[in-house]
C-alpha positions in Angstrom: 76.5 138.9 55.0 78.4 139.6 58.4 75.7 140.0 60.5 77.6 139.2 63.7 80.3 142.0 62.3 77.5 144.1 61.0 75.2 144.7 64.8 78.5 144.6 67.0 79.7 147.7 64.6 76.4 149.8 65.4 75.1 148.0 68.5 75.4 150.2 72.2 77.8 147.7 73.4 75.6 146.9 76.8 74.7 143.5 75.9 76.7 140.2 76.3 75.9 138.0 73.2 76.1 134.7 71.9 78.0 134.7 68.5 74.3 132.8 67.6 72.6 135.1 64.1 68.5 133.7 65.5 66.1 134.2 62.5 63.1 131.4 63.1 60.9 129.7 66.3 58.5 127.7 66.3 56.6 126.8 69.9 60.1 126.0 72.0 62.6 125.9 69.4 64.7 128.2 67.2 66.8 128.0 64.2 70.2 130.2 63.4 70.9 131.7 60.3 73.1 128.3 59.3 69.8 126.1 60.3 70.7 124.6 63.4 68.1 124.2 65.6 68.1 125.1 69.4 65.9 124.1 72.0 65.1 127.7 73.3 65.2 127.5 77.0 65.3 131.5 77.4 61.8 132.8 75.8 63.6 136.1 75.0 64.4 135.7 79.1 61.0 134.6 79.9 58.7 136.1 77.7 57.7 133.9 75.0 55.6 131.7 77.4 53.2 130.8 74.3 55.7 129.8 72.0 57.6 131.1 69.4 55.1 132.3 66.3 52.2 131.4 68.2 49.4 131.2 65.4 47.1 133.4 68.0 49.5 135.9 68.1 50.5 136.2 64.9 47.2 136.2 63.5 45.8 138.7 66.0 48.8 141.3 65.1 48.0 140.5 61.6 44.6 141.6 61.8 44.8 144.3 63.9 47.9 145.8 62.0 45.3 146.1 58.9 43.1 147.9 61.3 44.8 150.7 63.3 48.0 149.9 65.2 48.0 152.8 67.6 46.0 154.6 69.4 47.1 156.8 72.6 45.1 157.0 75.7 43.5 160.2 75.0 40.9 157.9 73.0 39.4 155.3 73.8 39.5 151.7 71.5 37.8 149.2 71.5 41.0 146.3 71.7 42.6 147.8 74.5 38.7 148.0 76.8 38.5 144.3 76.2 42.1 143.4 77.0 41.5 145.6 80.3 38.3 143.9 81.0 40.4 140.4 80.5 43.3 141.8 82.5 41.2 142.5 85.9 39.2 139.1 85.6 42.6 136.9 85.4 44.3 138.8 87.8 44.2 137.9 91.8 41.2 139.5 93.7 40.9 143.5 93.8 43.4 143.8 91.0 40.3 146.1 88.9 42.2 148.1 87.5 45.5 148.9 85.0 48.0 151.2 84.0 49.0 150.0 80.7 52.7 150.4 79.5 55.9 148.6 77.4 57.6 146.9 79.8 58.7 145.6 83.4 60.8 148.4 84.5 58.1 150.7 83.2 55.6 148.8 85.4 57.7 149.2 87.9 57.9 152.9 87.9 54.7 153.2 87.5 54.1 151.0 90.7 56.3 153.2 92.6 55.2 156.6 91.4 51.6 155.5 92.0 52.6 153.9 95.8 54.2 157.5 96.8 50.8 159.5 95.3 48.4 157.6 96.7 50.3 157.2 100.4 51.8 160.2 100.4 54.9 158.7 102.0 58.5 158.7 100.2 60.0 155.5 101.1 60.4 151.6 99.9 61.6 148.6 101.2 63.0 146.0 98.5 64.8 142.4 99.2 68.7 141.7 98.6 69.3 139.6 95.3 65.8 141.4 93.6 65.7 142.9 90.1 63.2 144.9 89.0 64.9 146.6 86.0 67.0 149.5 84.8 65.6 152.7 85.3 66.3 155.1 87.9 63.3 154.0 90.0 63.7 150.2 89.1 67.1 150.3 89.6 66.7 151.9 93.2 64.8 149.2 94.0 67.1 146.9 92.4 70.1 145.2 94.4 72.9 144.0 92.5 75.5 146.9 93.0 77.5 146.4 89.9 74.2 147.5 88.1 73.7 150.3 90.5 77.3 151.9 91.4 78.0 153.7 88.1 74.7 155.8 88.0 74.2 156.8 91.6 73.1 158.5 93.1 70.0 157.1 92.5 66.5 158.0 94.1 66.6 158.2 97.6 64.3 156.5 100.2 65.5 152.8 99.3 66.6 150.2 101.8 67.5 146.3 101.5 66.1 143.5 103.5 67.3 139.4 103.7 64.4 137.6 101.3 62.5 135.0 103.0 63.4 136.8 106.4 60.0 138.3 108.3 61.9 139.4 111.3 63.6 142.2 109.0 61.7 143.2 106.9 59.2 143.4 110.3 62.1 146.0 111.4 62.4 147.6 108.3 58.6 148.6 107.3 57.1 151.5 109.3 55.0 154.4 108.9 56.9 156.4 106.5 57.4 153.5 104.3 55.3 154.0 100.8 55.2 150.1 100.0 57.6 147.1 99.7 58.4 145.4 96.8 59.2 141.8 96.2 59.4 139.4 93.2 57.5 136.3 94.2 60.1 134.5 92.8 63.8 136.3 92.5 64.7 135.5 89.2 67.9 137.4 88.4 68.9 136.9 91.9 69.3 133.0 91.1 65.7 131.5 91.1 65.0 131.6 94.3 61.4 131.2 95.5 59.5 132.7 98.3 58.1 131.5 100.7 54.4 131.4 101.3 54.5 132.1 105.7 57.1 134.9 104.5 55.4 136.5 101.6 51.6 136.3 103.6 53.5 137.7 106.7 55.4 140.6 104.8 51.9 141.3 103.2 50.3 141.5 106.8 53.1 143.6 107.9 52.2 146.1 104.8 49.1 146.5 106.4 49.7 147.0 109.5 51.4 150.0 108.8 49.9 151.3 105.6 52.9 150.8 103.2 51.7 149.3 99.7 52.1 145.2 99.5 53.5 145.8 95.3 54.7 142.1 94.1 56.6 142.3 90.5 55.7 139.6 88.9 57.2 140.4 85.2 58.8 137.5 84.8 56.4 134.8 86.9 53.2 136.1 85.3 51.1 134.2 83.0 51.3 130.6 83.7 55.3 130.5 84.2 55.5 128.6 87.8 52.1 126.7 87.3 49.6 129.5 88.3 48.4 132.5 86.0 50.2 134.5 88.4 52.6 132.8 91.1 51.5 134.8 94.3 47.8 132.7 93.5 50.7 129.8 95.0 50.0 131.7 98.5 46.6 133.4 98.4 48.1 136.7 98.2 46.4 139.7 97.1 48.5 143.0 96.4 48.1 146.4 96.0 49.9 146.8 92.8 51.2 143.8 91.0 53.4 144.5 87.8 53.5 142.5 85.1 54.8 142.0 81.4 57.2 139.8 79.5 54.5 136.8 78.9 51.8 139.7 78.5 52.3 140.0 75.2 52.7 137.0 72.8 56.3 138.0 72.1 55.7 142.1 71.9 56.6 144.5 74.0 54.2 145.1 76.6 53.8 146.0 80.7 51.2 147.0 82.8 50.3 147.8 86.6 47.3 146.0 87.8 46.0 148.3 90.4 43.7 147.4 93.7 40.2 148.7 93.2 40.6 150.6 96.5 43.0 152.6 95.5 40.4 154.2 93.1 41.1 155.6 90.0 44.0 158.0 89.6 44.5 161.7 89.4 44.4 162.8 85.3 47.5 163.6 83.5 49.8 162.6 86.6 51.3 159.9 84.8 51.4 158.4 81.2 52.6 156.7 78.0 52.6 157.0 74.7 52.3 153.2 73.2 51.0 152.5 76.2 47.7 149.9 75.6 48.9 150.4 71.6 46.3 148.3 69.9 48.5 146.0 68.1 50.1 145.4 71.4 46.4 145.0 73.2 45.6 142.3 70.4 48.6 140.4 71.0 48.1 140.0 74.7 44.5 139.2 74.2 45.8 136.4 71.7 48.5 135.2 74.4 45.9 135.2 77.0 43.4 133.0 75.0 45.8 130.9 74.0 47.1 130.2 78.1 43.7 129.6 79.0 42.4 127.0 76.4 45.5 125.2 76.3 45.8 125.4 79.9 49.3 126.5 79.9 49.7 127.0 83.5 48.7 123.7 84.0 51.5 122.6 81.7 53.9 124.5 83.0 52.9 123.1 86.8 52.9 119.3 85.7 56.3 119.8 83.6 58.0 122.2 85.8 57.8 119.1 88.4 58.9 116.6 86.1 61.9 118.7 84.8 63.1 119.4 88.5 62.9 115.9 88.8 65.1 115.0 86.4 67.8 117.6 86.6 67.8 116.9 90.7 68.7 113.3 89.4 71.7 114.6 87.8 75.0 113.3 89.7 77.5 116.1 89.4 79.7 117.4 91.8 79.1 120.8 90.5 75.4 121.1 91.0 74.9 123.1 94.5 71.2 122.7 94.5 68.4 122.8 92.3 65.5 124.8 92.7 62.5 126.6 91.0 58.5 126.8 90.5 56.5 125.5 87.6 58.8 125.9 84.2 61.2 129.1 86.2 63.8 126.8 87.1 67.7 127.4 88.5 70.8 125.1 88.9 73.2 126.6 91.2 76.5 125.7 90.7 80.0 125.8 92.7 81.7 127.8 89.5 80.9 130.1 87.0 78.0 129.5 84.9 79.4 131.3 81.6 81.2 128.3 80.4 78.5 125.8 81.1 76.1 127.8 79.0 78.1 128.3 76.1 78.6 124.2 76.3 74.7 123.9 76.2 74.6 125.7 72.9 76.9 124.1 71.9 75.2 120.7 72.6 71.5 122.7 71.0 70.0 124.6 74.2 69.9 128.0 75.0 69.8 128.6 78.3 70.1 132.1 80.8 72.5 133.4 83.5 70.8 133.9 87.3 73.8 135.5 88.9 77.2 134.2 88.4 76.7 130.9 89.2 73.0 129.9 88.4 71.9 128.2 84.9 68.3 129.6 84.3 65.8 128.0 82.6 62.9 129.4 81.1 61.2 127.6 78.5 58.1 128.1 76.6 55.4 126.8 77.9 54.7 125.0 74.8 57.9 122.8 75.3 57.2 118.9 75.3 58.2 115.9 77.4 60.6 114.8 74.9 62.1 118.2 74.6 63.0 118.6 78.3 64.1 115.5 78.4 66.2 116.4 75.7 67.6 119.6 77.7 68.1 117.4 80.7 70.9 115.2 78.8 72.9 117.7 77.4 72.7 119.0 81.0 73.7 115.7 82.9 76.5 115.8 79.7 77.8 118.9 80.2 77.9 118.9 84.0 79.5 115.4 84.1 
């Protein structure tokens, strides 16, 4: 069968796709429908951080699926209290609390809705180059204007500061600002870290004037730049931190960890129906024991090092610079990525865009020595 033929015929049409049919992983690689094999340098864009079929995982969704697979928040379930409980002892200090959802742009929204209740105040400050997803919220917040343009207007009360500058986001936060909101590390925007002086001072700044310090970390949480989460880098502690992809194993899952001053939150104000599901809950717990006793963000640290090393050994006159924290890693080149990437898959790794111009890479955090070593070479190759 067609398949290619068969999903572009019913599929929406918003995706850009690989003519690649996936139908197997294991840990960091994946196999095509034809059996080649691919080392998978995307995690379904950063979210298979414990490896393709992780045994945990699967096992855990196994078992619970023979159990009860959902249960709403009007109940309460025994899964989803012990994920919670796991939730606010990994996350940074005060974090005590969770909104559970199904992904990052949900977090997000519920980061934002929850910022404007508990402040009272209607506006947010966000960084040029951030993502933070798709929705009407998420996209406000989000700065890329081709995603923005044909769906505006969007909700009001957003404005757009340089990342990594303090002096404008000093003149941008004031006392009708509900919170700022910052990725730790902009990953659509091209992999570009922040710095630790910026992100304490913009945090200082938040409370200075009452606005809500929210970091989203959906795509750095859960070992990806060599920390469970990456603002533990700088000793940060925010008032709402979102979270997701690596959450769960592989399955759909999002969640705002909330600051256990903010208290609980007014009933029936907010919601979601698979929300904290307890197939999803098992998952994540799964994912979560798995990090820790394998000491994935430990891995990811040590390896993320080594593999900067080696692509910043790379002598191309195309590579602009490479940057990137733990195993969330950028090459920014002086053309187009698009063609680059489709060489990598050609040459066996699968690799994600970062803006027009930035190869991202994302690997599980399962990936071996030998295996980015491997990615590095077709890299140098391709680039040469």
């Amino acid at each position: 069968m067609d398949y290619i033929a068969l999903e572009n015929a019913h599929t929406s049409g918003f995706y850009r796709k690989q003519p690649i049919v996936l139908v197997r992983g294991e840990g960091a690689r994946v196999w095509d429908i034809e059996g080649r094999e691919y080392i998978d340098c995307t995690s379904g864009h950063g979210v298979a951080n414990v490896g393709h079929a992780n045994p945990y995982v699967a096992e855990a969704i196994a078992r619970q699926a023979s159990r009860l697979i959902t249960c709403s928040e009007i109940f309460y379930n025994d899964v989803r209290a012990e994920l919670l409980a796991t939730l606010a002892r990994i996350s940074p200090p005060g974090l005590k609390r969770a909104f559970l959802c199904n992904s990052g742009t949900e977090a997000v929204e519920g980061a934002l809705k929850i910022a404007r209740l508990i402040t009272g105040r209607k506006n947010f400050v966000a960084a040029m180059r951030s993502f933070h997803g798709r929705t009407f919220g998420a996209l406000s917040a989000t700065w890329r204007r081709e995603y923005r343009e044909p769906f505006e207007p969007l909700v009001p009360g957003f404005s757009f500061v340089p990342f990594n500058n303090l002096e404008a986001m000093e003149k941008a936060v004031n006392k009708e600002t509900a919170g700022v909101i910052l990725e730790v590390v902009q990953g659509e925007g091209g992999v570009i870290p922040g710095k630790g002086e910026y992100l304490r001072g913009v945090q200082d700044i938040c409370r200075r004037n009452g606005a809500l310090f929210i970091l989203d970390e959906v795509q750095t949480g859960f070992g990806r730049t060599g920390k469970m989460f990456a603002c533990e880098h700088y000793g940060l502690e925010p008032d709402l931190m979102c979270v997701a992809k690596g959450l769960g194993g592989g399955v759909p899952f999002g969640a705002v960890m909330i600051h256990e001053k903010l208290g609980e939150m007014p009933k029936r104000l907010h919601g979601s129906t698979f929300g904290g599901n307890p197939l999803a809950c098992a998952a994540a717990l799964a994912a979560i024991r798995y990090l820790e006793e394998h000491e994935l963000p430990g891995r990811a640290a040590e390896l993320g090092d080594y593999f900067l090393g080696r692509l910043r050994q790379i002598n191309s006159p195309l590579i602009r610079e490479v940057r990137g924290l733990g195993l969330m890693v950028g090459v920014e080149l002086k053309k187009e990525a698009a063609p680059y990437l489709e060489a990598l898959a050609a040459k066996g790794v699968l690799a994600l865009f970062a803006g027009p111009t930035v190869i991202r890479f994302l690997p599980p955090l399962v990936i071996t020595r030998e295996e980015l070593d491997k990615v590095a070479e077709a890299v140098e190759e391709v680039l040469s």
